[in-house]
C-alpha positions as CSV (number, residue, x, y, z in Angstrom):
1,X,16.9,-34.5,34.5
2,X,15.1,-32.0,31.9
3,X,17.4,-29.3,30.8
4,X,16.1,-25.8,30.9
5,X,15.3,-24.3,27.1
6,X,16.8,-21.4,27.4
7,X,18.3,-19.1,30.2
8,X,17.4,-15.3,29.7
9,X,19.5,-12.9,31.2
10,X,17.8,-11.3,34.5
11,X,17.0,-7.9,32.3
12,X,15.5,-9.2,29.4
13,X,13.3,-11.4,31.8
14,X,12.1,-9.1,33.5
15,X,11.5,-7.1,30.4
16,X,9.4,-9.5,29.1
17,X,6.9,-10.2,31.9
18,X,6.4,-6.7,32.4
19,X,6.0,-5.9,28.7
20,X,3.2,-9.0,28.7
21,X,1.6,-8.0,32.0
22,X,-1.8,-5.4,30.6
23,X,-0.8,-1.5,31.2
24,X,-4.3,-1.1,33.3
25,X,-3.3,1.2,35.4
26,X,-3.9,0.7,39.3
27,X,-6.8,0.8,41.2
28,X,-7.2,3.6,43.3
29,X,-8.7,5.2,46.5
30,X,-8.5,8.9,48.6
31,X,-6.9,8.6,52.1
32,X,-6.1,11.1,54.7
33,X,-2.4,12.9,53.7
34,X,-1.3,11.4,57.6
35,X,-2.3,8.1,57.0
36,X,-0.3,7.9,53.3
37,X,3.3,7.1,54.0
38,X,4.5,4.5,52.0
39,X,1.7,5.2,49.7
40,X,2.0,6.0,45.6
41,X,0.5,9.1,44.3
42,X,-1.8,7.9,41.8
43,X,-2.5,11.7,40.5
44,X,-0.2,15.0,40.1
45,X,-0.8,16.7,43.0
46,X,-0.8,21.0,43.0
47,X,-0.1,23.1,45.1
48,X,-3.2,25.4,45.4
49,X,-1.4,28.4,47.1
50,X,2.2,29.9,47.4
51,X,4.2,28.1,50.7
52,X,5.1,30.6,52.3
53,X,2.0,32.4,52.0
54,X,3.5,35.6,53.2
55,X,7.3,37.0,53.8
56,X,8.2,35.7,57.3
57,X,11.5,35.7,59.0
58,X,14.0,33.1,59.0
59,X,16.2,35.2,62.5
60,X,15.1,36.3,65.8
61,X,16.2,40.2,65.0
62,X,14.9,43.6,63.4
63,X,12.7,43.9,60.5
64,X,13.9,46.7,58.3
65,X,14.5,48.4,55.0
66,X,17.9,47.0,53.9
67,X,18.6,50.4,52.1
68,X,18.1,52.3,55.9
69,X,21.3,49.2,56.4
70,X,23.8,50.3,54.0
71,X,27.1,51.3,55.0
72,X,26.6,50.2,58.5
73,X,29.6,48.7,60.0
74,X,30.7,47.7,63.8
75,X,33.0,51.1,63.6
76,X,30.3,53.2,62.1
77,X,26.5,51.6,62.8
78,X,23.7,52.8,61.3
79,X,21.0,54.2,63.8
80,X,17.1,53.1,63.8
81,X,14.0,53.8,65.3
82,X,12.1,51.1,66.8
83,X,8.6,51.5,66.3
84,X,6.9,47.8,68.1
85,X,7.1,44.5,67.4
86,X,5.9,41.8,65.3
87,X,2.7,39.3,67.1
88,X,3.4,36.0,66.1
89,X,0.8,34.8,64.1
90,X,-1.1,38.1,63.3
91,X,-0.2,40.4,60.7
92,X,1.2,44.2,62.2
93,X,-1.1,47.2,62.2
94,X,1.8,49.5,61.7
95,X,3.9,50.1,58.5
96,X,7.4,50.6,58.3
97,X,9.0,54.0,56.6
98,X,12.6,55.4,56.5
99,X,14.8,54.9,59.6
100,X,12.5,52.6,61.1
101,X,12.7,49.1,62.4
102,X,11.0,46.7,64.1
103,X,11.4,43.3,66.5
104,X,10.7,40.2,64.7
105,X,10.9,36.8,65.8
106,X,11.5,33.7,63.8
107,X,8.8,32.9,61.8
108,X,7.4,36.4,61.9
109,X,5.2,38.1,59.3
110,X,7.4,40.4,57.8
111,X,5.9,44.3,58.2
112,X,4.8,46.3,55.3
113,X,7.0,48.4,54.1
114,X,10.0,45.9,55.5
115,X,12.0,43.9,52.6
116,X,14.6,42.2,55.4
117,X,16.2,41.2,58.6
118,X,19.1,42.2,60.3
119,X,20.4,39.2,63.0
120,X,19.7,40.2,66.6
121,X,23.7,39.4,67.0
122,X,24.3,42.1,64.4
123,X,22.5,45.0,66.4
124,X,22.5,46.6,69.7
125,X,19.8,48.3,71.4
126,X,20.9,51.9,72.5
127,X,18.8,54.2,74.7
128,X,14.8,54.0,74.8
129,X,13.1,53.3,71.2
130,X,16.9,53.1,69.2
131,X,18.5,50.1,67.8
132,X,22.3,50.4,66.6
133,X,22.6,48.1,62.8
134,X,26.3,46.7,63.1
135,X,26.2,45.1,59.9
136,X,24.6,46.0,56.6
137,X,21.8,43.2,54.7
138,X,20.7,43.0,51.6
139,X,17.5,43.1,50.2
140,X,15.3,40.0,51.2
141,X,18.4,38.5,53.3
142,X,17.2,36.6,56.6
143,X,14.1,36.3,54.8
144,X,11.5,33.8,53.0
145,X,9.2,35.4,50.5
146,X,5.7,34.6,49.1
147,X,6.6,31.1,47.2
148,X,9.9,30.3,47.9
149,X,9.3,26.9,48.8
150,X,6.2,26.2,46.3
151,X,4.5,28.7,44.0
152,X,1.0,28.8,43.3
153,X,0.0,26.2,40.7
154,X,3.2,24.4,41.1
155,X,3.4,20.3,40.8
156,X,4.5,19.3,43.7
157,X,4.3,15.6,43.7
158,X,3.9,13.9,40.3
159,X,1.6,10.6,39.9
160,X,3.6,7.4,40.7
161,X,6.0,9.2,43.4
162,X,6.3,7.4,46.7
163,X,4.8,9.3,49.6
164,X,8.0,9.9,52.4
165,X,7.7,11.6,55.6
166,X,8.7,14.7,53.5
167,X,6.3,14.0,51.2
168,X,3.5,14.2,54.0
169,X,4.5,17.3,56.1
170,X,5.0,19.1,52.6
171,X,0.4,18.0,51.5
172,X,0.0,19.3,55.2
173,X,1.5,22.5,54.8
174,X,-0.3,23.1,51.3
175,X,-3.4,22.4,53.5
176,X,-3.5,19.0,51.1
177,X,-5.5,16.8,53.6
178,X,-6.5,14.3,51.5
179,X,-4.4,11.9,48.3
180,X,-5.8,9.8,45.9
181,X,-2.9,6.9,45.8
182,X,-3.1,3.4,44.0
183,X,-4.5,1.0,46.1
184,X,-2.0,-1.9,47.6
185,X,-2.1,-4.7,45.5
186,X,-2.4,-8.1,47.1
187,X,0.3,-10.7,46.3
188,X,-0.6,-14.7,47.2
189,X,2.1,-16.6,48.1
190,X,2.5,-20.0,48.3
191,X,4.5,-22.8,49.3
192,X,4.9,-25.9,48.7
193,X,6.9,-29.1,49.5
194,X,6.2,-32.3,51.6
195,X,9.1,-31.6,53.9
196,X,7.5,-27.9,55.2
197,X,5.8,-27.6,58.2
198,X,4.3,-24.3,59.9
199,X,6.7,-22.2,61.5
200,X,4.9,-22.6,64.8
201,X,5.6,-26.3,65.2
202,X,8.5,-28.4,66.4
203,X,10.5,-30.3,62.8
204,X,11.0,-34.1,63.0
205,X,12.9,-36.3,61.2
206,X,13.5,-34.8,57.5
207,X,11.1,-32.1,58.1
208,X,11.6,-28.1,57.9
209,X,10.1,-24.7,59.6
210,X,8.2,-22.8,56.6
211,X,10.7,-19.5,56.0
212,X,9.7,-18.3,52.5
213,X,6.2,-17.1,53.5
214,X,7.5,-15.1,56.2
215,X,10.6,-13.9,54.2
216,X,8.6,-13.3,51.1
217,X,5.6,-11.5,52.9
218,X,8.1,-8.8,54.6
219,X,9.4,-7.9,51.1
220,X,5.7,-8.0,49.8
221,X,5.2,-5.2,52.5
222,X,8.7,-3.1,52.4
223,X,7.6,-2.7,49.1
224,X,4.3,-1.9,49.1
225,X,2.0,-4.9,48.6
226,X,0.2,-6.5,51.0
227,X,0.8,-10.5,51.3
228,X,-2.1,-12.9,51.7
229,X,-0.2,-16.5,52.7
230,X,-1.8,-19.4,51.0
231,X,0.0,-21.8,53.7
232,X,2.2,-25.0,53.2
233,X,0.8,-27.2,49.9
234,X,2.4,-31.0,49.9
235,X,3.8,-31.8,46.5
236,X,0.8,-32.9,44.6
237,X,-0.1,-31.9,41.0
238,X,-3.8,-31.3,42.3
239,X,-3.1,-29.5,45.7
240,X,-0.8,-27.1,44.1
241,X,-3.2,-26.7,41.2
242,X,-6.2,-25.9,44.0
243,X,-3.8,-23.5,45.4
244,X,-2.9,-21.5,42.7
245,X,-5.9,-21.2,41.2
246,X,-7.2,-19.8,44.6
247,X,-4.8,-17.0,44.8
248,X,-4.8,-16.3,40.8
249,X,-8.5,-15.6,41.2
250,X,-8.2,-13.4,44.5
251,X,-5.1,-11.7,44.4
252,X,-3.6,-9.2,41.9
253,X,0.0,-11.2,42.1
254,X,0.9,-15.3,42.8
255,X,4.1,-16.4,44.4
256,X,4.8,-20.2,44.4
257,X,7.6,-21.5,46.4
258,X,8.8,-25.0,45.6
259,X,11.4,-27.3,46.2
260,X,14.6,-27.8,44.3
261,X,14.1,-31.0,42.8
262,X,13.6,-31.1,38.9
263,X,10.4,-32.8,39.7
264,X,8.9,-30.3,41.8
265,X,10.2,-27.9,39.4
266,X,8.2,-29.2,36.8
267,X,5.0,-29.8,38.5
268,X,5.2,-26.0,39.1
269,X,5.9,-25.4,35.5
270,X,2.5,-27.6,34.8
271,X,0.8,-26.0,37.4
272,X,0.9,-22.5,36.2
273,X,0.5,-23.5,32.7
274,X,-3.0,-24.8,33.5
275,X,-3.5,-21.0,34.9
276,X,-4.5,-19.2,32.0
277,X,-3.1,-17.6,28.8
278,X,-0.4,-16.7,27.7
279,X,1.2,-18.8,30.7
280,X,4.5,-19.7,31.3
281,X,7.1,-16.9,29.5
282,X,10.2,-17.7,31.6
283,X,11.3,-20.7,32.8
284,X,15.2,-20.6,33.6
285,X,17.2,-17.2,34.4
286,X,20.4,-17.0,33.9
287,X,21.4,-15.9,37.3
288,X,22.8,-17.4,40.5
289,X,21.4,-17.6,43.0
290,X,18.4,-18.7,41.2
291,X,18.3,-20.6,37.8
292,X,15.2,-22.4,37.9
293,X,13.3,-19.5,38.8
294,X,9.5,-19.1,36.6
295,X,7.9,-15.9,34.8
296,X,4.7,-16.0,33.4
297,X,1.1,-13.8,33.0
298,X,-1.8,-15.7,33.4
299,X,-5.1,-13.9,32.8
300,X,-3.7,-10.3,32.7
301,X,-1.8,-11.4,36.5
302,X,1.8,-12.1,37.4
303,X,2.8,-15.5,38.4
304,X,6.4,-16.1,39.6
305,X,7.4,-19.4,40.2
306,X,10.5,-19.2,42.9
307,X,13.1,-21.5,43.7
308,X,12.6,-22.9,47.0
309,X,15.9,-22.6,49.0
310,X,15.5,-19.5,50.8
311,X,18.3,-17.5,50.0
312,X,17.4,-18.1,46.2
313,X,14.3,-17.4,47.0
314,X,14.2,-14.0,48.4
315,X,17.1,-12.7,45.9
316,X,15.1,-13.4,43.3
317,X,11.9,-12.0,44.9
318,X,13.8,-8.6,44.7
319,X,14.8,-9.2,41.0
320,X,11.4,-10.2,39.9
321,X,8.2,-9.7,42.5
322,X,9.5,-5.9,43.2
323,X,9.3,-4.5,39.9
324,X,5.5,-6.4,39.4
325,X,4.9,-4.8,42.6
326,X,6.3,-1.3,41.7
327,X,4.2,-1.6,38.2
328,X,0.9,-2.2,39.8
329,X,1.9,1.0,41.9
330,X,2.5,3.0,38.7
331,X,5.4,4.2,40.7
332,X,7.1,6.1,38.0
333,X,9.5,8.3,40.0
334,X,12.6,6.2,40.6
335,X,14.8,7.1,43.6
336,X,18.5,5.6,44.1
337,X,18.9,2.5,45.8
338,X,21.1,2.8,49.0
339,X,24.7,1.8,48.0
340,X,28.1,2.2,48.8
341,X,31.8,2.0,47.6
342,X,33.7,-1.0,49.3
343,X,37.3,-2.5,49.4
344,X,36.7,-6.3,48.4
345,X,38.4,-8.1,51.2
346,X,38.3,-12.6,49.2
347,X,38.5,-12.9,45.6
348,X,35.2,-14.2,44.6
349,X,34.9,-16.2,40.7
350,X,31.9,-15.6,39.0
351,X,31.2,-18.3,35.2
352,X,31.0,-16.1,32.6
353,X,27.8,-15.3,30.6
354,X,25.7,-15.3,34.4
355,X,24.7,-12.9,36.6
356,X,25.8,-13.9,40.3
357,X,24.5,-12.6,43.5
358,X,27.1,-12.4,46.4
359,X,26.1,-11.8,50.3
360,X,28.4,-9.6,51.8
361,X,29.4,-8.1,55.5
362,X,30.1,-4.5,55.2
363,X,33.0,-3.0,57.8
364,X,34.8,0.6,58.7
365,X,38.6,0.7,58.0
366,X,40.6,3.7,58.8
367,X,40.7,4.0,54.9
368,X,36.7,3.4,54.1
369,X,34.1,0.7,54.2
370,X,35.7,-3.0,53.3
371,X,33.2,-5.6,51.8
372,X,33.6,-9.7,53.2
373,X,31.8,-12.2,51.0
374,X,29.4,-14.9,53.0
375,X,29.9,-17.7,50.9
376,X,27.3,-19.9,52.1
377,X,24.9,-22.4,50.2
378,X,21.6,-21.2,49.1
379,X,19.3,-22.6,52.0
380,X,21.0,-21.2,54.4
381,X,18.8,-18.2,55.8
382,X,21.2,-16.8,58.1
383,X,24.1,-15.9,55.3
384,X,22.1,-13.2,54.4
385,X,20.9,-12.1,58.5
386,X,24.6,-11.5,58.3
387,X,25.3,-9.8,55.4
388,X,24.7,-5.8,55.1
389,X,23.9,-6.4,51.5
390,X,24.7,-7.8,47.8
391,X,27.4,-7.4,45.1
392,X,26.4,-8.1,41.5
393,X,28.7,-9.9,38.9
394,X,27.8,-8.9,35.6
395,X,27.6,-11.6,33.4
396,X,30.8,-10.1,31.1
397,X,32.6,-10.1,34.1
398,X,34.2,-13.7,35.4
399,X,34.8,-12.4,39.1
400,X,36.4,-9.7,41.5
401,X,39.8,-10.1,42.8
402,X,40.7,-8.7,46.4
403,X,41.8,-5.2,46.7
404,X,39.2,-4.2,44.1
405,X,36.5,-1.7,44.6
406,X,33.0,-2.9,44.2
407,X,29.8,-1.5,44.4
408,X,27.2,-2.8,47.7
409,X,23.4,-3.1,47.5
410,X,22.5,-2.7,50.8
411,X,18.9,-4.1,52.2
């Protein structure tokens, strides 16, 4: 059995292939602000106008000056004329001066002359035309002036940012109807082995459903690619060589599945090696689940060579084929990764010098969240449909002994 050359760390992998990977920047295209979620910015975007455009109310009460307020208690209010009341929508054809006030509603266009709001549950109307102030504001309180939110000129969403459903109602309400956002790279995937058959058929003897196409294409599309599946290639040198070069040539990223046998393992090696230059960076990461896993750039384009189990698989599709992703996105602006504190429940041993992966089953205890480990072999799809997420073992770190806190990855 051929022994692997040398086993990088997972960081200083994935440093290297996307230091050799060309900075090109992506490809990009204008799309309609609704129609962007999801999407990467692939310019700064400004704001061409203050948000709120004008002073508006943030109460249902009286528009006032806050001086005409001051003093004003329950036991000795201050008295105001009420001289109309705001339109929503419309600016007011009347200005206020000294002793004056006005109805507002929320969301109202403050009045000239007005610099604040008084609550409605802080007044109380007495007689025709007079408004009792039970409780004094200050200046611009209950209020949301011109640029608050966004000021005229201001970045509001630097290039590389991930577009949100924040993200989108914020362009709308700068009147930004249209972004110019890198265009979703294509990632090939395919895989390979004489025992897969389609999903859609009924095994026989020896023989297995296909679940890394479908795996692997969901996390091509949580993240932001879009998956083009190559199908099921039988473990010839020539087949998987056709293959390859079919997706190197049409897609921006090539996945290749394969089995676990050192054999198959090294017909993928040859495989990609025939690709292009520089070829093959990678091939053995120091990580479990996952050692046999393959990095390389052929022709300027990412090629990852996978271990075919599926757990393996798809935990090192996250370490390796999301940041490729993420770099032909220039998404530059990095938000945390949903995690959590847990109680570990099983101690669980870890070989020094490796990186380990470990499902775990996330529960509420009176005192917080405990963490369960699935231990479960790598091909074994369902350990990870029950787990709520990952702990990592560093590789200085030989394990976690129960009753420890750890840190949770969730999916």
């Amino acid at each position: 059995m051929p022994e692997f050359l040398k086993l990088l760390p997972p960081t200083e992998a994935l440093e290297l292939l996307l230091q050799t990977l060309p900075d090109l920047g992506p490809a990009t295209e204008m799309i309609g602000t609704p129609q962007a979620l999801g999407r990467v910015t692939a310019s700064d975007v400004y704001a061409h106008q203050p948000l709120p455009s004008f002073a508006r109310s943030t109460m249902d009460g009286y528009a006032l000056r806050a001086r005409d307020s001051y003093g004003a208690s329950e036991s000795m209010p201050a008295y105001l004329t009420v001289v109309g009341e705001v339109p929503m929508g419309a600016a007011t054809a009347f200005r206020l001066t000294s002793g004056q006030a006005a109805v507002i509603h929320t969301g109202g266009m403050l009045p000239e002359g007005a610099d604040a709001v008084v609550m409605l549950e802080q007044t109380q109307a007495v007689g025709r035309g007079e408004v009792e102030i039970l409780k004094a504001v200050a200046e611009g309180e209950n209020v949301l002036l011109v640029g608050e939110d966004v000021a005229e000129g201001q970045l509001v969403l630097p290039a590389g940012t991930r577009i949100r459903p924040p993200e989108v109602g914020g362009c709308m309400a700068l009147g930004i109807s249209d972004l110019r956002v890198a265009k979703i790279p294509t990632v090939g995937i395919i895989s390979s082995g004489d025992e897969i058959i389609s999903a859609y058929s009924l095994p026989g003897p020896g023989q297995v459903r296909d679940v890394n196409s479908y795996s692997l294409a969901a996390l091509v599309t949580q993240t932001g690619g879009s998956p083009v599946l190559y199908g099921i290639v039988p473990d010839r040198l020539e087949s998987l060589r056709s293959a390859a070069g079919k997706a190197l040539q049409e897609c921006d990223v090539t996945v290749i599945t394969a089995g676990s046998s050192a054999s198959v393992r090294d017909m993928t090696s040859e495989t990609i090696r025939t690709l292009g230059k520089p070829g093959v960076l990678v091939h053995g990461v120091n990580v479990r689940p996952g050692k046999p896993t393959i990095l390389a750039v052929c022709n300027g384009k990412a090629v990852v060579g996978l271990p075919g189990n599926p757990v393996s698989a798809l935990v090192i599709a996250s370490l390796f084929v999301v940041p490729v992703i993420e770099k032909l996105l220039g998404l530059k602006v990095r938000r945390p990764r949903a995690r959590l504190q847990a109680i570990l429940m099983t101690n669980i041993a870890s070989q020094a010098g490796r990186e380990d992966w470990v499902a775990v089953k996330v529960t509420s205890s009176g005192t917080g969240w405990q963490a369960e480990p699935i231990f479960a072999k790598s091909n074994l799809i369902f350990s990870l449909v029950q787990a709520d997420g990952l702990i990592r073992i560093q590789p200085d770190v030989t394990g976690f002994s129960a009753g420890e806190v750890v840190e949770v990855y969730l999916y």
